[in-house]
C-alpha positions as CSV (number, residue, x, y, z in Angstrom):
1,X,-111.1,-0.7,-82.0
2,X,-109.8,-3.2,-79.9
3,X,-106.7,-1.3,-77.2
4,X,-105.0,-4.9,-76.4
5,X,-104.7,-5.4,-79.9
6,X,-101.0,-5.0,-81.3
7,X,-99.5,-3.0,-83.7
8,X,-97.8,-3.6,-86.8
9,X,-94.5,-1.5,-87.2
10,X,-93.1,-1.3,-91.0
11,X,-89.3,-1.7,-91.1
12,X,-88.7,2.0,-91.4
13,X,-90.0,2.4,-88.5
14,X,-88.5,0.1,-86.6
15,X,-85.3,1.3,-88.2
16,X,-86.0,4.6,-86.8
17,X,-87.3,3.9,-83.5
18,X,-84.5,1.6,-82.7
19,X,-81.8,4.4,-84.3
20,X,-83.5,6.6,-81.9
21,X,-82.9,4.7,-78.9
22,X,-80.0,3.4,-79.3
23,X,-78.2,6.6,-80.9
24,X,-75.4,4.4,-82.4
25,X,-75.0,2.4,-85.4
26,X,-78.1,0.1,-85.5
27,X,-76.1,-3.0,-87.2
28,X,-76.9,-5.7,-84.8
29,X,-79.1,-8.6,-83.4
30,X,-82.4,-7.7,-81.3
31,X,-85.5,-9.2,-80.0
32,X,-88.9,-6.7,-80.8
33,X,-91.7,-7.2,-78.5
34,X,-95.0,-5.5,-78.4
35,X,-96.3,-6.4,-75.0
36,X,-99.9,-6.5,-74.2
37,X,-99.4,-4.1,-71.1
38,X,-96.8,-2.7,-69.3
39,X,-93.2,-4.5,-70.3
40,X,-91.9,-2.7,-67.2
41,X,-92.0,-6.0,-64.7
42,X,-90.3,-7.8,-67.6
43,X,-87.8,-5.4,-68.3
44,X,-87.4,-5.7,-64.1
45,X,-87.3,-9.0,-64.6
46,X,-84.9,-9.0,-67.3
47,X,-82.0,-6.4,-65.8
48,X,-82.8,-6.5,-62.1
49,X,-83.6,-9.9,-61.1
50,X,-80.3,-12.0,-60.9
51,X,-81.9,-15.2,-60.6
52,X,-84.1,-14.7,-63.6
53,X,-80.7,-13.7,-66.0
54,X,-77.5,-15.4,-65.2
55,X,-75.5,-14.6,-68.3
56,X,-76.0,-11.1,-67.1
57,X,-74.3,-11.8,-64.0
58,X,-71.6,-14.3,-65.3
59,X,-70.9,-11.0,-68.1
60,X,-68.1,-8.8,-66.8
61,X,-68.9,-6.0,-68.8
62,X,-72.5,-5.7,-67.2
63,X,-70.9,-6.1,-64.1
64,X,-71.1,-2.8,-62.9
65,X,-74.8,-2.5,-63.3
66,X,-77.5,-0.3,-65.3
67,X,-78.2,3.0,-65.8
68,X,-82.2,3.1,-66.1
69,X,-83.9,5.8,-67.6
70,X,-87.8,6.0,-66.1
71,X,-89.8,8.5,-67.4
72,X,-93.1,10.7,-66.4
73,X,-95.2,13.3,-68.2
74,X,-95.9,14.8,-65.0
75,X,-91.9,15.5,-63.6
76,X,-90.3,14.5,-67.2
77,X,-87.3,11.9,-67.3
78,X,-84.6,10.8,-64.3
79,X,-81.7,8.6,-64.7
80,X,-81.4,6.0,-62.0
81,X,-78.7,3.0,-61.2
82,X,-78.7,-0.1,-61.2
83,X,-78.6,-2.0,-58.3
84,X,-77.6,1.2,-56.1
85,X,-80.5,2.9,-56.4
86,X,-83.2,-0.3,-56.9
87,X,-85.5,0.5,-54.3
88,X,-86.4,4.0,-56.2
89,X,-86.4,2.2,-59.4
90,X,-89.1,-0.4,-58.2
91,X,-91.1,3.0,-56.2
92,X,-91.5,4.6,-59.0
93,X,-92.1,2.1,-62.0
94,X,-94.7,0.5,-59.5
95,X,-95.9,4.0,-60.1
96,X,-98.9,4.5,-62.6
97,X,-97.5,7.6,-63.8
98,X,-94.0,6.5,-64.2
99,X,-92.5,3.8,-67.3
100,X,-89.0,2.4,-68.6
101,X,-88.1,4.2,-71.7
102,X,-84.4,2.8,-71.6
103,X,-81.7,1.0,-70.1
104,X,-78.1,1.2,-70.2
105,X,-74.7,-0.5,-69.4
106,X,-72.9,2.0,-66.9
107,X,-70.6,2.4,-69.8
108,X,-73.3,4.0,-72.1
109,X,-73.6,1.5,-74.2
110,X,-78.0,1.2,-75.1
111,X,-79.5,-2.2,-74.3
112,X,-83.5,-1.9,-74.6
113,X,-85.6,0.8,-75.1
114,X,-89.5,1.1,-75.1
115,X,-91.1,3.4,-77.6
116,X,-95.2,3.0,-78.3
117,X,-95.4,0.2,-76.9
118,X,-92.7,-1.2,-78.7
119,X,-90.5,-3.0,-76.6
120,X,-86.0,-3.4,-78.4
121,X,-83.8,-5.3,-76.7
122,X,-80.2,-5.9,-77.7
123,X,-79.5,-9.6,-77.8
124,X,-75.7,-9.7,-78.9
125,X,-72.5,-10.8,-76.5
126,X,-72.6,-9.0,-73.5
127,X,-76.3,-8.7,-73.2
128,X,-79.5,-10.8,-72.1
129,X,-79.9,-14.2,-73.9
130,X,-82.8,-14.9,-76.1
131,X,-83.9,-17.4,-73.6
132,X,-83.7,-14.8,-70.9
133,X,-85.8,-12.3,-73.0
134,X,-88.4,-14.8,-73.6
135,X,-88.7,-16.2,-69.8
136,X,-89.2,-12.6,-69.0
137,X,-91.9,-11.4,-71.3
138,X,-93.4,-15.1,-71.1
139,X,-95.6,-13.5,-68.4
140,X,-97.2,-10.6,-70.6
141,X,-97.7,-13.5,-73.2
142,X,-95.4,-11.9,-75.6
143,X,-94.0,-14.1,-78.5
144,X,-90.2,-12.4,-79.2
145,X,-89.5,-11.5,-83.0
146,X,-86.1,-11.7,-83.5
147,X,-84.0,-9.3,-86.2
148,X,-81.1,-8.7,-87.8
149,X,-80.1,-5.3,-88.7
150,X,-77.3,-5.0,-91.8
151,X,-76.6,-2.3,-94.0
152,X,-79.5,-0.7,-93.3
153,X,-81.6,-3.4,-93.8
154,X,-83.8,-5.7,-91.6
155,X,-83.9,-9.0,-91.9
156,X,-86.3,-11.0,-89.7
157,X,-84.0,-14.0,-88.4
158,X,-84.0,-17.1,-86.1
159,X,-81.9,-15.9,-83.0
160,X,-78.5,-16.7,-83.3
161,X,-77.2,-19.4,-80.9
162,X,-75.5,-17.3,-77.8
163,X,-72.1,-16.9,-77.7
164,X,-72.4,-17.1,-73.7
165,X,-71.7,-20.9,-73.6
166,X,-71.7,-23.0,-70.5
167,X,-67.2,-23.0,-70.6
168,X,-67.6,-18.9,-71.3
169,X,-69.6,-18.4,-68.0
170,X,-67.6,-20.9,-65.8
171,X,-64.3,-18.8,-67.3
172,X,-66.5,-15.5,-66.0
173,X,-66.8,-16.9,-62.8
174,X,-63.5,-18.2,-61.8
175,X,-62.1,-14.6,-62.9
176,X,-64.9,-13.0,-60.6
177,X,-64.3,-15.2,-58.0
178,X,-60.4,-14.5,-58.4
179,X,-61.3,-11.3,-58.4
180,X,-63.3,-11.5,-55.1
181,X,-60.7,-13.6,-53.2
182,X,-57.5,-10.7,-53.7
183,X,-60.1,-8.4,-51.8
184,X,-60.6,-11.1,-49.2
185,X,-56.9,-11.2,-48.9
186,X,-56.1,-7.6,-48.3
C-alpha cells in the first residue's frame, strides 16, 4: 500500500472529526485538506507569517493573536501563543516528535484542527481567505475541498466569495492605525 497516498473520509466522519475539533456547532464554511506530509509549515504559513495572510492582519478580531495547540506522544499536549511565544512554536514543530493538532483565536473561538492527517480550516469572516489557504498548502501540493456544513449536513461547495473586501481591510486599517496614533499621542 502506497503511505503518500490519501485518504478518503465519508461525511460522517468528517462531521465528527470537525465536531471534535471545533467543539461548537459545526454550521459553517471550511476548506478540508489531506496533505501529503506534514501541514505544519502550512499551517505556519497560514497563522504566523504576516506577509503570507493579510486579511488576518487587517482582521481586528484576530488581532490579538493565536493560541496554538502542539502536541507530542512523548510529553503530551502544551498550549502556546501566538506571536509571544513564536520562537518555541517554530522549536518545537521543527521538532520530529512534535505536530499542530489546533489553533485558536485568543478568544477561544477553533480555527483549524489536524486529525489523521486531515487537515479543517475555518474559512468564514474573521478567518484566513480561501486564497490564503490555498497559497499555503500550494507547497505540499494540496488541492483545498471546500464545504458547507448545514443542518447537519455537508454539502461540498465552491468557496464563497470573501466577505474581506478590498474597502473592508482599508476600513480595518485606518481604525488600527487610529488606534496606534492615540498611543503615540500619550
Amino acid at each position: 500500500m502506497n503511505k503518500n497516498r490519501s485518504r478518503t473520509y465519508t461525511p460522517q466522519e468528517i462531521l465528527d472529526t470537525i465536531a471534535a475539533a471545533f467543539n461548537e456547532t459545526t454550521e459553517g464554511e471550511y476548506a478540508l485538506l489531506s496533505p501529503k506530509g506534514k501541514p505544519d509549515p502550512a499551517l505556519h504559513n497560514l497563522y504566523m507569517n504576516p506577509a503570507e495572510t493579510p486579511n488576518l492582519i487587517h482582521n481586528p478580531h484576530t488581532r490579538d493573536g493565536f493560541a496554538v495547540e502542539i502536541q507530542s506522544k512523548k510529553h503530551g499536549t502544551a498550549i502556546l501563543e501566538y506571536p509571544e511565544e513564536l520562537h518555541d512554536i517554530l522549536t518545537l514543530t521543527k521538532n520530529p516528535g512534535y505536530h499542530i493538532t489546533k489553533i485558536y483565536r485568543k478568544t477561544g473561538h477553533p480555527t483549524a484542527a489536524t486529525q489523521d492527517k486531515l487537515t479543517i480550516i475555518k474559512i468564514e469572516d474573521g478567518f484566513p481567505t480561501t486564497q490564503e489557504i490555498e497559497k499555503a498548502f500550494k507547497k505540499t501540493n494540496t488541492q483545498p475541498t471546500y464545504i458547507k456544513i448545514q443542518n447537519n449536513t455537508i454539502k461540498k461547495t465552491q468557496p464563497t466569495p470573501q466577505k474581506n473586501t478590498q474597502q473592508q481591510k482599508k476600513q480595518n486599517t485606518t481604525q488600527t492605525i487610529k488606534k496606534l496614533a492615540i498611543k503615540f499621542h500619550k
